[in-house]
C-alpha positions in Angstrom: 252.3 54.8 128.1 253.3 53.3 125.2 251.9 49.9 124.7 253.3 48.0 121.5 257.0 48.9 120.1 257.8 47.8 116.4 261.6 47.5 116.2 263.5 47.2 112.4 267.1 45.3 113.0 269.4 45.8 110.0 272.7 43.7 110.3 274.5 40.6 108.0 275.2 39.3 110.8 271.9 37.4 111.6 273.1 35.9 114.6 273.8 39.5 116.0 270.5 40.5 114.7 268.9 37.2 116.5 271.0 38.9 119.7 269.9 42.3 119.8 266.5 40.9 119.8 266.7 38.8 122.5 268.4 42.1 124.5 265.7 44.1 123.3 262.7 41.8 124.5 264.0 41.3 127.7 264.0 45.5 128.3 260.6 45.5 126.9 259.3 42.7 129.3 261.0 44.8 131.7 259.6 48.1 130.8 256.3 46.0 130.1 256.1 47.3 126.8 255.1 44.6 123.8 257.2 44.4 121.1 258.1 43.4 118.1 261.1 42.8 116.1 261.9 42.1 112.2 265.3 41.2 111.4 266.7 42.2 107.9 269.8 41.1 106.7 270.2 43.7 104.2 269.5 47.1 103.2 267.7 46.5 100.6 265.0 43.9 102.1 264.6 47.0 104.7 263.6 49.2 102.2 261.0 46.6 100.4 259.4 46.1 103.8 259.4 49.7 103.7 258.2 50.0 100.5 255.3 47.9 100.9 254.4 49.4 104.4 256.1 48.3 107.4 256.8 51.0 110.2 258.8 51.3 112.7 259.1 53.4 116.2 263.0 51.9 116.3 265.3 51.1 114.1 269.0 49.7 114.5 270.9 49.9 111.7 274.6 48.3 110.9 276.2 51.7 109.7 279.1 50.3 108.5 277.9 47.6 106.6 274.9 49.7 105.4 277.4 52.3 103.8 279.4 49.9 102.5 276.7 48.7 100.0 277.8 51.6 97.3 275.5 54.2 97.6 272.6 52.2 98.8 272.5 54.5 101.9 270.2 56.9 99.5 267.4 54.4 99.1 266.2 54.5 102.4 266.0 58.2 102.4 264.0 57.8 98.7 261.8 55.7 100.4 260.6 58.2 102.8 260.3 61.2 100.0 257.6 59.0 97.9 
């Protein structure tokens, strides 16, 4: 069984982000499974946290604003190669 879940959520809209969390939490508490949730409201602070350690077991990402950045898509993927 798991027992803690880390969750990433990437979106510019914070109050969506704020949301999701609070949808999330409640199907952990229901699941009984901790968790815990960082909010990023872009890309790029994603992939600092990344950068400097952070993990995650779930990660939601807002495609469409995400690709939108010009390219920015690749740095994620960079991130994971070093």
């Amino acid at each position: 069984m798991i027992e803690m879940i880390n969750i990433a959520v990437i979106d510019d809209d914070v109050a969506t982000g704020y949301e999701l969390e609070k949808y999330l939490g409640k199907a952990c508490d229901k699941l009984q499974i901790k968790s815990e949730t960082d909010i990023y409201s872009t890309g790029e602070k994603f992939c600092e946290a990344l950068k400097t350690g952070e993990t995650y077991n779930l990660i939601f990402l807002d495609i469409e604003r995400f690709l939108c950045t010009n390219g920015r898509k690749r740095e994620i993927f960079h991130v994971y190669k070093e």
